[in-house]
Structure formats: structure tokens, C-alpha cells
PDB file with one MODEL, atoms N, CA, C and O in Angstrom:
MODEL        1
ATOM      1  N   UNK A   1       0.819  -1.201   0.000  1.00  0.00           N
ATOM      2  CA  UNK A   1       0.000   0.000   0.000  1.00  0.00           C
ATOM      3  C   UNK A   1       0.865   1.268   0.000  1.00  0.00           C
ATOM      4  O   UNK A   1       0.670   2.115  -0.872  1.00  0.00           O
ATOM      5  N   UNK A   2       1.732   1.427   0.858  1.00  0.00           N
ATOM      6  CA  UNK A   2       2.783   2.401   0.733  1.00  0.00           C
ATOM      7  C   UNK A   2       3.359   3.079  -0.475  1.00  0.00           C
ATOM      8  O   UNK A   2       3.524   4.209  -0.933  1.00  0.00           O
ATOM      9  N   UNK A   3       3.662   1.358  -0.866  1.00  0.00           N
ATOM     10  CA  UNK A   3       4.558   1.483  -2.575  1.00  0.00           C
ATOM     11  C   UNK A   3       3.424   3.081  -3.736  1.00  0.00           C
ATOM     12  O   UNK A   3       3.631   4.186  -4.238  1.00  0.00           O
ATOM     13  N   UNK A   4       2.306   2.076  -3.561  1.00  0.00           N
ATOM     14  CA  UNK A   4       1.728   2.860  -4.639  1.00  0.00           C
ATOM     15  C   UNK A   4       1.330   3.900  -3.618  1.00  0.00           C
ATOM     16  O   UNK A   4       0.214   3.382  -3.607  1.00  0.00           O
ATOM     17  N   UNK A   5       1.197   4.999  -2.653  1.00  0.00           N
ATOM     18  CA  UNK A   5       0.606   5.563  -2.051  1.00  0.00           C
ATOM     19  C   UNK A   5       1.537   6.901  -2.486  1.00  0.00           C
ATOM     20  O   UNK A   5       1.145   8.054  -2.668  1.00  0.00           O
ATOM     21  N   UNK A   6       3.353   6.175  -2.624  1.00  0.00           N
ATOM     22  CA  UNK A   6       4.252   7.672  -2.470  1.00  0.00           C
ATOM     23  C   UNK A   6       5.409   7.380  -4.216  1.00  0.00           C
ATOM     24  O   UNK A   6       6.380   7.897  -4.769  1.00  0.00           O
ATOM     25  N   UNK A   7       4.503   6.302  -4.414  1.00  0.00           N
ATOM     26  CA  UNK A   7       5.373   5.956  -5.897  1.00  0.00           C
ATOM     27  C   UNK A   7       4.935   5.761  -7.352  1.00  0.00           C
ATOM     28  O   UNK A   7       5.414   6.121  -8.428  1.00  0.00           O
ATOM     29  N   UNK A   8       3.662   4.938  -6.932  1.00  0.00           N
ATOM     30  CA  UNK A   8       3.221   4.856  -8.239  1.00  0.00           C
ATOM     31  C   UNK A   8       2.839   5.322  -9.036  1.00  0.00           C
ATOM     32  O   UNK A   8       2.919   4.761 -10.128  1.00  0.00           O
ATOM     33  N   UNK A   9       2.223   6.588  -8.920  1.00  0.00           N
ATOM     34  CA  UNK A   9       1.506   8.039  -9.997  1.00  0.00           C
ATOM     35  C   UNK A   9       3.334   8.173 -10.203  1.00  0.00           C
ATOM     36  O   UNK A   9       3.945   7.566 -11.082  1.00  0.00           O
ATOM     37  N   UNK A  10       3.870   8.936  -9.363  1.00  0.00           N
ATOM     38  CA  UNK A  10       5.369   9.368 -10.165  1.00  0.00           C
ATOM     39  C   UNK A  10       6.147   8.761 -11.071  1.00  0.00           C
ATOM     40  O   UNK A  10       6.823   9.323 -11.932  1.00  0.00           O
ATOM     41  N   UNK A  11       6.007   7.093 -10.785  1.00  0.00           N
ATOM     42  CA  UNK A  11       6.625   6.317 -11.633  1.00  0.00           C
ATOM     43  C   UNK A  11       5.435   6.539 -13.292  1.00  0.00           C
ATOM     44  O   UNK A  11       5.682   6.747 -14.480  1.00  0.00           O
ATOM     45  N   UNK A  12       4.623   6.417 -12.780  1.00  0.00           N
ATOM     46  CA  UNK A  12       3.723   6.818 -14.153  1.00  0.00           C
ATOM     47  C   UNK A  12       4.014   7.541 -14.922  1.00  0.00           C
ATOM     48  O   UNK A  12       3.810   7.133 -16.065  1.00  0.00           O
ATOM     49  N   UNK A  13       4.432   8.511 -14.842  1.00  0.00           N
ATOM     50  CA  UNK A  13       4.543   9.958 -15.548  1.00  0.00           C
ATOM     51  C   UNK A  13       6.451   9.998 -15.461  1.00  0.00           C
ATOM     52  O   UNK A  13       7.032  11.072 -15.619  1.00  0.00           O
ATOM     53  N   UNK A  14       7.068   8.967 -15.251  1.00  0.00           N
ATOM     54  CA  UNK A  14       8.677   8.969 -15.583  1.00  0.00           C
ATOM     55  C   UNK A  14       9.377   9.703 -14.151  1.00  0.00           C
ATOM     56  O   UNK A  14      10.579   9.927 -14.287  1.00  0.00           O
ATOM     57  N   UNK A  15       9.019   9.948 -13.332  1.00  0.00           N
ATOM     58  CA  UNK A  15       9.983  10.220 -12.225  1.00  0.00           C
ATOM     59  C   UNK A  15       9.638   9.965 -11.193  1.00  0.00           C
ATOM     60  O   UNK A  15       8.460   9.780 -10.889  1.00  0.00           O
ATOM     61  N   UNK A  16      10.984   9.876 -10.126  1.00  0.00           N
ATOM     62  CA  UNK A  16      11.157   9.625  -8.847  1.00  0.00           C
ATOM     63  C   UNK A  16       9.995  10.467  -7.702  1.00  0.00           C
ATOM     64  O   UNK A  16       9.677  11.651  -7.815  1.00  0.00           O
ATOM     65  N   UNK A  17       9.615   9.753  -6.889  1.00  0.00           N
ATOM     66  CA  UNK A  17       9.100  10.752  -5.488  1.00  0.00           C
ATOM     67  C   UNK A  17       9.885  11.643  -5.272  1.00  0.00           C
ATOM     68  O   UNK A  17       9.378  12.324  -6.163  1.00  0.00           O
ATOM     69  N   UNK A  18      10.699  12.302  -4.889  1.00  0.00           N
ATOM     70  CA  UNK A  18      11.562  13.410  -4.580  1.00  0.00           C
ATOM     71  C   UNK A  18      11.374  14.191  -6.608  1.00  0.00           C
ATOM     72  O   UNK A  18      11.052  15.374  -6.500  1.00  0.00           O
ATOM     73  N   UNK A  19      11.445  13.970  -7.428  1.00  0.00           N
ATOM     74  CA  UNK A  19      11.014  14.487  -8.766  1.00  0.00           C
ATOM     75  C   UNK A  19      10.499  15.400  -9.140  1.00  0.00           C
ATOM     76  O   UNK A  19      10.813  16.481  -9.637  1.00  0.00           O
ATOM     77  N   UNK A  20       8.783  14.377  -8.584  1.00  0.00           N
ATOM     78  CA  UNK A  20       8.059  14.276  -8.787  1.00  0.00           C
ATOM     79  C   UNK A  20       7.237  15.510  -7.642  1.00  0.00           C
ATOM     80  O   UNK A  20       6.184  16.072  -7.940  1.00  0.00           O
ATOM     81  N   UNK A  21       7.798  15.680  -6.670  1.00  0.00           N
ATOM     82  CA  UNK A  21       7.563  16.627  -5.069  1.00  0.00           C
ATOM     83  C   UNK A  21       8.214  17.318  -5.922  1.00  0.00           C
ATOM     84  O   UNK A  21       7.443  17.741  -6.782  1.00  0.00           O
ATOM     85  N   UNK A  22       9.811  17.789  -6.171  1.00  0.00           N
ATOM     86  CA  UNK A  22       9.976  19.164  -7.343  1.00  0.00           C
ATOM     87  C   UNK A  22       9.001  19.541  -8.166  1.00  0.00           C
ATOM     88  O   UNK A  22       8.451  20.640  -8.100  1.00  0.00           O
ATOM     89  N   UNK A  23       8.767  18.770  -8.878  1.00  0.00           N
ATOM     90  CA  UNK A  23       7.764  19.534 -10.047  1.00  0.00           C
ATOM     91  C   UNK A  23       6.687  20.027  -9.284  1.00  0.00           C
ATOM     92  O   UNK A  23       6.480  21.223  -9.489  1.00  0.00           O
ATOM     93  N   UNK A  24       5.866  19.442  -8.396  1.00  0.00           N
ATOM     94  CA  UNK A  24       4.568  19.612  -7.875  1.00  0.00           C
ATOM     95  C   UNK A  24       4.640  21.170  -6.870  1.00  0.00           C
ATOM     96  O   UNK A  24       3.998  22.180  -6.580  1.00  0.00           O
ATOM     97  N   UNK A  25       5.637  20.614  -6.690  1.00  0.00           N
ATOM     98  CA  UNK A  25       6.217  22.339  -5.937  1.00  0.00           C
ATOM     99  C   UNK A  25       6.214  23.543  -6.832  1.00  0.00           C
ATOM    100  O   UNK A  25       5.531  24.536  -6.584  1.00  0.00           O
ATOM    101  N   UNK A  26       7.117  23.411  -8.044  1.00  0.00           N
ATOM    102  CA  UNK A  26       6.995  24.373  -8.867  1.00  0.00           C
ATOM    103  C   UNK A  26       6.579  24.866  -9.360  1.00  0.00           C
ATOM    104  O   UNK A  26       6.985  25.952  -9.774  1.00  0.00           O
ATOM    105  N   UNK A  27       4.803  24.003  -9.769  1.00  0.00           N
ATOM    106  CA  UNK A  27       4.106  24.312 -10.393  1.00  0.00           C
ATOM    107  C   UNK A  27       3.117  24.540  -9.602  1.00  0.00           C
ATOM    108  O   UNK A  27       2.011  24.802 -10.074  1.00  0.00           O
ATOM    109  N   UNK A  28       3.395  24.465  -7.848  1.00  0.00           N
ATOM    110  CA  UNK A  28       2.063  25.355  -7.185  1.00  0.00           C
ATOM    111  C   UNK A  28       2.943  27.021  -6.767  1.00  0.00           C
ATOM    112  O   UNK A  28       2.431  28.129  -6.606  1.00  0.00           O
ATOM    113  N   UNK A  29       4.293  26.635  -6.698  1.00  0.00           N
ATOM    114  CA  UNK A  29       4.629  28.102  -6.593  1.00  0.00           C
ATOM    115  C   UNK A  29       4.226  29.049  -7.780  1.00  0.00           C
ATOM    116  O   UNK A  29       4.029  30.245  -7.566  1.00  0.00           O
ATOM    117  N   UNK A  30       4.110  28.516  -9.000  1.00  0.00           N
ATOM    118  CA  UNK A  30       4.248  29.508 -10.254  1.00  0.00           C
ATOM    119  C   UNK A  30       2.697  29.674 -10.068  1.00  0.00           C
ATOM    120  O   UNK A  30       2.222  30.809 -10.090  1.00  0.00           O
ATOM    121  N   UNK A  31       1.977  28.686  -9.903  1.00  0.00           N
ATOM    122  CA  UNK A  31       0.252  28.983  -9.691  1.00  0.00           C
ATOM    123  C   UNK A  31      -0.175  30.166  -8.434  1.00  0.00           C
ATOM    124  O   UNK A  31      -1.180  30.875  -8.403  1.00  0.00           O
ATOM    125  N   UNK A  32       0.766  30.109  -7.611  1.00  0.00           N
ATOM    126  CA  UNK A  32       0.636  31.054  -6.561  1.00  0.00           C
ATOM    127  C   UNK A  32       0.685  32.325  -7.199  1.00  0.00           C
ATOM    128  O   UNK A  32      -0.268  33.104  -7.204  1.00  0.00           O
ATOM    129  N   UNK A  33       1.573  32.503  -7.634  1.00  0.00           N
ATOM    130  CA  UNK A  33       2.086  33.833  -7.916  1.00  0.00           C
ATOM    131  C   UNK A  33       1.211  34.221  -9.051  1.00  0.00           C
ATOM    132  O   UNK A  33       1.014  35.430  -9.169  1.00  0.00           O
ATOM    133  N   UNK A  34       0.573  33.320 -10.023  1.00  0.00           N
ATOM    134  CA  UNK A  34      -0.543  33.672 -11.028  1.00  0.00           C
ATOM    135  C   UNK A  34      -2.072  34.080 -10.034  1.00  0.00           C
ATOM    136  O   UNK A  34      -2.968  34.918  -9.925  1.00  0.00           O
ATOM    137  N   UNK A  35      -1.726  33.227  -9.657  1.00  0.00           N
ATOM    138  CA  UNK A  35      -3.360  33.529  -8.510  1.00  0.00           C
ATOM    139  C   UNK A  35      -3.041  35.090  -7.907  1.00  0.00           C
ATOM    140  O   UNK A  35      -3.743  36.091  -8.053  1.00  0.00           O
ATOM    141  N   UNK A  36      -1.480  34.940  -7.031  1.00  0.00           N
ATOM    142  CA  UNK A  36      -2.087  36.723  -6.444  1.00  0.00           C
ATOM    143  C   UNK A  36      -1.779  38.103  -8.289  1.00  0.00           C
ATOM    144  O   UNK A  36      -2.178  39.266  -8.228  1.00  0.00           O
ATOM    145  N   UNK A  37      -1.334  37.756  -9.105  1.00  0.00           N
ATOM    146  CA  UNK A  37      -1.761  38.274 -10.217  1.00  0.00           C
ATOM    147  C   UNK A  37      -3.069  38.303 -10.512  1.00  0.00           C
ATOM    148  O   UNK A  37      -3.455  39.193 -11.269  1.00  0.00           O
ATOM    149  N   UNK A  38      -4.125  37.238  -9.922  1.00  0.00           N
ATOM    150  CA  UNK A  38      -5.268  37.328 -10.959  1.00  0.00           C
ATOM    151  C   UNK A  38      -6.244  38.008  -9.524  1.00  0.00           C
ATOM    152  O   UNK A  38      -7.444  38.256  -9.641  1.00  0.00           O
ATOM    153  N   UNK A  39      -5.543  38.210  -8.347  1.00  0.00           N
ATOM    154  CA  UNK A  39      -6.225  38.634  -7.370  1.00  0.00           C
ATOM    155  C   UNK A  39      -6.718  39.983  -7.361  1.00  0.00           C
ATOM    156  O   UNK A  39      -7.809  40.519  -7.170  1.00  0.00           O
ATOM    157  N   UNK A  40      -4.822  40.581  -7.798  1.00  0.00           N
ATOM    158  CA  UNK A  40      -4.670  42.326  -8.131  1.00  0.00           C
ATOM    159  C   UNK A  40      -5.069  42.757  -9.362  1.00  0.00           C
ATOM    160  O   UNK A  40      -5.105  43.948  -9.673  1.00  0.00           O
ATOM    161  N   UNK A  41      -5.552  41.304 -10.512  1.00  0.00           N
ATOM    162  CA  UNK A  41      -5.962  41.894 -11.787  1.00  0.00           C
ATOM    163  C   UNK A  41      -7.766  42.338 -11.283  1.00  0.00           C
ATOM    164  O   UNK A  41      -8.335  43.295 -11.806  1.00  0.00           O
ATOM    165  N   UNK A  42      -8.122  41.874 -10.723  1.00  0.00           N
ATOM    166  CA  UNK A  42      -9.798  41.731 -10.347  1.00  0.00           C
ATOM    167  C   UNK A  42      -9.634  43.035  -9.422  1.00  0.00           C
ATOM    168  O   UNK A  42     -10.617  43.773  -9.498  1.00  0.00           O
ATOM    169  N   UNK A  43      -9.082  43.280  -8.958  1.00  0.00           N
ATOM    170  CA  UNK A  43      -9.069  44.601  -7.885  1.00  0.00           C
ATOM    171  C   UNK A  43      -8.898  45.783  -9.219  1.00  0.00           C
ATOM    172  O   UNK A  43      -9.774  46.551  -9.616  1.00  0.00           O
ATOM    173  N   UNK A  44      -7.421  45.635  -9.766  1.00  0.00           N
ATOM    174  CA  UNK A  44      -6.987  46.407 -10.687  1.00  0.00           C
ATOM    175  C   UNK A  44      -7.211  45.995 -12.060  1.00  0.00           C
ATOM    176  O   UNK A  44      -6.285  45.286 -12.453  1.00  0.00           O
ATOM    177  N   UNK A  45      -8.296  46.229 -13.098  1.00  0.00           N
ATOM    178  CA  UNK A  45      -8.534  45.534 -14.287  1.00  0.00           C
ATOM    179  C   UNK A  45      -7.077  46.100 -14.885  1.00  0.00           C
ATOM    180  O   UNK A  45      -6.473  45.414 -15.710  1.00  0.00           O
ATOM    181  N   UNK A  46      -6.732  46.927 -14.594  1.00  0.00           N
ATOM    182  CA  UNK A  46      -5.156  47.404 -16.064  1.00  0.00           C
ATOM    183  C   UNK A  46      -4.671  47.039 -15.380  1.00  0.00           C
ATOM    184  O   UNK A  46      -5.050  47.828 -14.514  1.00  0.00           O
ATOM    185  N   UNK A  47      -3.660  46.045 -14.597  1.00  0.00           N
ATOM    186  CA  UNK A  47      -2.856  45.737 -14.001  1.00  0.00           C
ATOM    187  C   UNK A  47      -3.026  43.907 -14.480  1.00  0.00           C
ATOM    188  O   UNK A  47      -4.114  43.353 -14.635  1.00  0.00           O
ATOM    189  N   UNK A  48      -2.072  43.435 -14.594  1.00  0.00           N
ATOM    190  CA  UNK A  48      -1.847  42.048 -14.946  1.00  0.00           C
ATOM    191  C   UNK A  48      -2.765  41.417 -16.050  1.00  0.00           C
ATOM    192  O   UNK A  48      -3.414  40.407 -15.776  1.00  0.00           O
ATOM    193  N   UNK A  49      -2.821  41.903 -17.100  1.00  0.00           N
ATOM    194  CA  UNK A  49      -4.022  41.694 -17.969  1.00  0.00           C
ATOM    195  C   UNK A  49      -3.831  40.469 -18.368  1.00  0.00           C
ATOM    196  O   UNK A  49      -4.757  39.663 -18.288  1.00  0.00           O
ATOM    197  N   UNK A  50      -2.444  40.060 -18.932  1.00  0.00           N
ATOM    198  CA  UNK A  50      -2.458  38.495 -19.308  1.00  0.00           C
ATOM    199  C   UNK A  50      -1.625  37.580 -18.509  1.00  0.00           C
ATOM    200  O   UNK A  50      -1.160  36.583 -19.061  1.00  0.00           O
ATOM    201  N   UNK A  51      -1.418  37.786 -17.425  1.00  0.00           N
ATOM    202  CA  UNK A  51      -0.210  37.410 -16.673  1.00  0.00           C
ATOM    203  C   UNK A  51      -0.699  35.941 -15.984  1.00  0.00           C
ATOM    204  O   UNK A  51       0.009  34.943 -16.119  1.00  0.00           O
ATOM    205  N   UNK A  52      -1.758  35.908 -15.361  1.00  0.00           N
ATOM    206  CA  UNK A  52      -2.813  34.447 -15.195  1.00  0.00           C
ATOM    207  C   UNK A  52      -2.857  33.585 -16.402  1.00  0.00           C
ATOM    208  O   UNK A  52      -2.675  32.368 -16.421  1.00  0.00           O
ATOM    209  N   UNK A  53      -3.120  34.364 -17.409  1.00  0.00           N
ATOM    210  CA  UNK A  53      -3.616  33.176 -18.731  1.00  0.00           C
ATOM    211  C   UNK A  53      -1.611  32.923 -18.747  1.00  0.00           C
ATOM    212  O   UNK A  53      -1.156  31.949 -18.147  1.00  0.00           O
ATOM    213  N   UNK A  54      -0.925  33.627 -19.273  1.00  0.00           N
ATOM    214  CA  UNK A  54       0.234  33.065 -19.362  1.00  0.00           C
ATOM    215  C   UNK A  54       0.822  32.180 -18.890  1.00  0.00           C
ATOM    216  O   UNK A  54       1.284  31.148 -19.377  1.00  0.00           O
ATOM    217  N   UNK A  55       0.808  32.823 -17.320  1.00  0.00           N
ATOM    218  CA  UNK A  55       0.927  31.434 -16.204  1.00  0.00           C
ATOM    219  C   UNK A  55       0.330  30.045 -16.632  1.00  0.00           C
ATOM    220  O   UNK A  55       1.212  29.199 -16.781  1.00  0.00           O
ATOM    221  N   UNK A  56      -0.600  29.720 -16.803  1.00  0.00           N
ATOM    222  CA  UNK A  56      -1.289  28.922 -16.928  1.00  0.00           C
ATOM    223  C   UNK A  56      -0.845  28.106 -18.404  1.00  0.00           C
ATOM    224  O   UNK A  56      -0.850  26.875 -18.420  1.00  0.00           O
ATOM    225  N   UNK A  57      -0.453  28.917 -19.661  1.00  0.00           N
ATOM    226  CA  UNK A  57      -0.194  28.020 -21.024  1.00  0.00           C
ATOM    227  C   UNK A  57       0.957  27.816 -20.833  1.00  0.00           C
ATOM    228  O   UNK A  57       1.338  26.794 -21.404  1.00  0.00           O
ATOM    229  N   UNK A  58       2.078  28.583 -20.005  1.00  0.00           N
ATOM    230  CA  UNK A  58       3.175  27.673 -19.926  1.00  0.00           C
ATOM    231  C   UNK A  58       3.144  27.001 -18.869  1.00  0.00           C
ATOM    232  O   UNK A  58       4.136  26.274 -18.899  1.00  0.00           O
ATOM    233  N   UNK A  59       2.572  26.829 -17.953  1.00  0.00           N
ATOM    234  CA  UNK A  59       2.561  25.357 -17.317  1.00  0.00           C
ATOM    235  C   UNK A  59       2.337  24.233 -18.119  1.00  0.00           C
ATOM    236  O   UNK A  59       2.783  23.086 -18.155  1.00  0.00           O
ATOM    237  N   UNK A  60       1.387  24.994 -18.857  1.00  0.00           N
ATOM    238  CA  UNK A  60       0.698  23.402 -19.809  1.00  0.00           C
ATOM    239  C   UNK A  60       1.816  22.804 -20.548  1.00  0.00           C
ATOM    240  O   UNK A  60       2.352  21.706 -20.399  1.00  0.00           O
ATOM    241  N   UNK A  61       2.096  23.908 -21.509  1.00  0.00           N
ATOM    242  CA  UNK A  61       3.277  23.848 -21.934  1.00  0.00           C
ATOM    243  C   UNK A  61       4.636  22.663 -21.479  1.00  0.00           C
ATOM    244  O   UNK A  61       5.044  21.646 -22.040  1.00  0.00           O
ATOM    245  N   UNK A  62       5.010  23.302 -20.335  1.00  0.00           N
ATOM    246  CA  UNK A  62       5.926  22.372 -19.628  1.00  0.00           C
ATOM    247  C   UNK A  62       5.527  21.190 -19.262  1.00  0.00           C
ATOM    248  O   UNK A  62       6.394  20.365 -18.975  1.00  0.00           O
ATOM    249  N   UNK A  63       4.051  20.806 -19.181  1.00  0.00           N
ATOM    250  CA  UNK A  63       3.707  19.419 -18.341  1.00  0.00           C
ATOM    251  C   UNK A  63       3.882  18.462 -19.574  1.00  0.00           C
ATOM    252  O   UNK A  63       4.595  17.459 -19.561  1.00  0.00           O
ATOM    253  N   UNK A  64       2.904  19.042 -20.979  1.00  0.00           N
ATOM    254  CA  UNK A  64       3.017  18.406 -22.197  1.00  0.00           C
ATOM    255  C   UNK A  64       4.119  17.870 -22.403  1.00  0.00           C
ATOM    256  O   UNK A  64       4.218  16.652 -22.555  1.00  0.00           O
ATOM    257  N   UNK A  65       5.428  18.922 -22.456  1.00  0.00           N
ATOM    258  CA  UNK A  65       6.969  18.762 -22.654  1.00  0.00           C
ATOM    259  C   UNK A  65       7.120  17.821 -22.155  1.00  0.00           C
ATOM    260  O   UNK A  65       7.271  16.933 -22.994  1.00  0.00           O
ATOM    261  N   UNK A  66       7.198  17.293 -20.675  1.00  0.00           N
ATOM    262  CA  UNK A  66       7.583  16.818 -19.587  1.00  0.00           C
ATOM    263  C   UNK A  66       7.187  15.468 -19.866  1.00  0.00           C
ATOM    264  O   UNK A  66       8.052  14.595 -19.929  1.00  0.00           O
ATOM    265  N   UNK A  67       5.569  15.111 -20.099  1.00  0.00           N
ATOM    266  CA  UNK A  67       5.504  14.024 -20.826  1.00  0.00           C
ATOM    267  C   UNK A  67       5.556  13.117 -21.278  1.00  0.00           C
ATOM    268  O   UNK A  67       5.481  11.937 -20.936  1.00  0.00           O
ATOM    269  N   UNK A  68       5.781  13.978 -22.658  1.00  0.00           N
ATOM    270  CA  UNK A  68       6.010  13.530 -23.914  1.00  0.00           C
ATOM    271  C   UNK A  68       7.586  13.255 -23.425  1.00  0.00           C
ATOM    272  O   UNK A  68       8.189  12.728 -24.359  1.00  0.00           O
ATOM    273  N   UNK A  69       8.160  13.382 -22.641  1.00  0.00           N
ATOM    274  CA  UNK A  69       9.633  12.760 -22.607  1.00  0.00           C
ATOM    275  C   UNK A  69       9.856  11.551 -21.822  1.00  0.00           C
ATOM    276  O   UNK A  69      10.703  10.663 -21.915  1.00  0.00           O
ATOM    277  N   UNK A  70       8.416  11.835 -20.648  1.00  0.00           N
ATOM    278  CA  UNK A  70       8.738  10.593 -19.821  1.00  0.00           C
ATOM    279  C   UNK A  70       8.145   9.234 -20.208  1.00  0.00           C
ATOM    280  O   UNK A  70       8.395   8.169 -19.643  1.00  0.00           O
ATOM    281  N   UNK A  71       7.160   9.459 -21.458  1.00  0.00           N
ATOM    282  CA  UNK A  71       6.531   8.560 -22.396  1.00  0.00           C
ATOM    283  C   UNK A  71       7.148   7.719 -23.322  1.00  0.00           C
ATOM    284  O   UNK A  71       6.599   6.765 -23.874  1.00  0.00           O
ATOM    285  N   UNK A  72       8.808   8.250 -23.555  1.00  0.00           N
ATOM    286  CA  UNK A  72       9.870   7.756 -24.501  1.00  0.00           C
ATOM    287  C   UNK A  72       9.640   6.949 -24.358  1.00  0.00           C
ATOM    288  O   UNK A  72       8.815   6.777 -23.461  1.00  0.00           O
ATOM    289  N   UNK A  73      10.238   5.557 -25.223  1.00  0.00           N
ATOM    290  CA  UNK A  73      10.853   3.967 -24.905  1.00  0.00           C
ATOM    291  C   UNK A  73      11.372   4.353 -23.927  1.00  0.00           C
ATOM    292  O   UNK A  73      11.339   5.566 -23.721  1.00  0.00           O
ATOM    293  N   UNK A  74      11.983   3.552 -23.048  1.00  0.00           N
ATOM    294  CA  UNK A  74      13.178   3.395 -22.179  1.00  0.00           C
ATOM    295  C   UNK A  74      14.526   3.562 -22.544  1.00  0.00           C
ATOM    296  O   UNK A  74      15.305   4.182 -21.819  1.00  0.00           O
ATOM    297  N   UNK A  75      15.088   2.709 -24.347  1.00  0.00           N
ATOM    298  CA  UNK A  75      16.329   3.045 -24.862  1.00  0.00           C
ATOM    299  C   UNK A  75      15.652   4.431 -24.889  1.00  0.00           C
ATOM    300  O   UNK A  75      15.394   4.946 -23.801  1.00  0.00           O
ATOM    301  N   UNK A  76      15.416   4.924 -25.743  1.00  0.00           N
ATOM    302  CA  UNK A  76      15.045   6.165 -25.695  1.00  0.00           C
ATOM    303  C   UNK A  76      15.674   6.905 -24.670  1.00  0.00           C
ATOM    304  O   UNK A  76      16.758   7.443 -24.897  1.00  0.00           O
ATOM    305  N   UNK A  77      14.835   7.044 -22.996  1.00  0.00           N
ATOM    306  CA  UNK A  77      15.589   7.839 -22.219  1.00  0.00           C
ATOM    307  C   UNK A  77      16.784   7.609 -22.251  1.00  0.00           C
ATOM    308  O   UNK A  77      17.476   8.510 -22.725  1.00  0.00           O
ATOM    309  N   UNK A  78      17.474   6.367 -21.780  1.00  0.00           N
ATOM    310  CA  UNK A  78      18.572   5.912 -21.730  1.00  0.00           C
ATOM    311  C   UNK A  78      19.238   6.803 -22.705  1.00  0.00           C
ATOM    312  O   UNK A  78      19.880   7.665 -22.105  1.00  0.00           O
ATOM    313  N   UNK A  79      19.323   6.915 -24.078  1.00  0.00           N
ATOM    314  CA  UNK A  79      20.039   7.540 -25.044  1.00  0.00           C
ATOM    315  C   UNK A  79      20.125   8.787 -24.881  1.00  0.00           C
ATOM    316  O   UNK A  79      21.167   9.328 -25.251  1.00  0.00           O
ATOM    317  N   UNK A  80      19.355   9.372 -24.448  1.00  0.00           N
ATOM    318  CA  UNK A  80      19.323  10.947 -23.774  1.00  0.00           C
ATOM    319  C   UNK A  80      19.981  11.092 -22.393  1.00  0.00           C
ATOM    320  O   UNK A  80      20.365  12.124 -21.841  1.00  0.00           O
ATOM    321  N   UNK A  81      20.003  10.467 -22.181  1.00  0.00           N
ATOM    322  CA  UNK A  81      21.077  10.686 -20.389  1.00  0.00           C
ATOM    323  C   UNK A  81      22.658   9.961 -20.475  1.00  0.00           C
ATOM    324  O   UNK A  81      23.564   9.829 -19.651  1.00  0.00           O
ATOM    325  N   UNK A  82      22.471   9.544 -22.017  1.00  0.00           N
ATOM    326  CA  UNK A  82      23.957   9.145 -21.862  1.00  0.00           C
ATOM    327  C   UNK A  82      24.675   7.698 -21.689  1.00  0.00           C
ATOM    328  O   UNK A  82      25.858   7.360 -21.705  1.00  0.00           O
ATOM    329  N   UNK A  83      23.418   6.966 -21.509  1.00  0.00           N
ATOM    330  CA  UNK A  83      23.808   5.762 -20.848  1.00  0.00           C
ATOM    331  C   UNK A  83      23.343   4.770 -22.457  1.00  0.00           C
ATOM    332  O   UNK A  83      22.396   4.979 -23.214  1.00  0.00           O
ATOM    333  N   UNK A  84      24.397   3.721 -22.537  1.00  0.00           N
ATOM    334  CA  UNK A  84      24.358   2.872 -23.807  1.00  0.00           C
ATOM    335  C   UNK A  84      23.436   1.845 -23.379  1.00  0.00           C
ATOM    336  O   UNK A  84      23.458   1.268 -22.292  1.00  0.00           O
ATOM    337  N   UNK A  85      21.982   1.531 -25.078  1.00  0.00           N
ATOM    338  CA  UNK A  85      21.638   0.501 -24.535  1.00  0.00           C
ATOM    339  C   UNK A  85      22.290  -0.972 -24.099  1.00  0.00           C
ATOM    340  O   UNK A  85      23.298  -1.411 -24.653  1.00  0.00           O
ATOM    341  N   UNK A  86      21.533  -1.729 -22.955  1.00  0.00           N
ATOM    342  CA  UNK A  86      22.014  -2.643 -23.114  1.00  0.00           C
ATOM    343  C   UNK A  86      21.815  -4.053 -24.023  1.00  0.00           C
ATOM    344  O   UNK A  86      22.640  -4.963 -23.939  1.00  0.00           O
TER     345      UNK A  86
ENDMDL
END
């Protein structure tokens, strides 16, 4: 139960628990900082006009990226990090 509780979604999507806690971090800090943008855009309509939507397509952006890489074959990654198949 453990296994899949702190591993198995991360292994899904190509990375480690500790990774996988980076990304999830990064992408609630960058959501933070879009949210108090879309806080001061609603207070202030001329102030942050596209700065929420931006936030938001490059996250997508990066998750798509992110992916589509951890979706490779396996030689695949392997060949990108350097390491010869076996």
C-alpha cells in the first residue's frame, strides 16, 4: 500500500518521489504567484491583464513537454542521459 501511495503516480509519468515533489512544488509556486496576479488583476482591471492566462499556457506547456519525454521507450531515455543501450 505504501509502494503505490508515495510511488506509483510518479513512476507513471517517468519520475522519482523526490522528482516528482519538485515539479509539484513548482508548479504550485508559479500557480501562486498567477493567482495573487489574478487577485490584483480583479481589484486592478489594467494591471496584470495576461499574466494568469500566461501562467497557466506555460505550465501546460511544460507538463506536455515533460511528458512527452517521460513517455519515450526506455532506450530512448537511456540515449538521452547518456547511458548505452544494453
Amino acid at each position: 500500500m505504501a509502494r503505490l501511495s508515495f510511488t506509483q503516480h510518479p513512476a507513471s509519468v517517468g519520475e522519482t518521489y523526490l522528482e516528482h515533489m519538485g515539479m509539484a512544488l513548482s508548479f504550485s509556486g508559479a500557480l501562486a504567484l498567477a493567482a495573487a496576479a489574478c487577485l490584483l488583476h480583479a481589484l486592478f482591471p489594467f494591471a496584470f491583464e495576461r499574466t494568469g492566462s500566461r501562467a497557466v499556457e506555460a505550465l501546460y506547456r511544460r507538463m506536455v513537454t515533460h511528458r512527452a519525454k517521460a513517455t519515450a521507450a526506455p532506450s530512448d531515455r537511456r540515449a538521452h542521459a547518456g547511458v548505452p543501450n544494453a
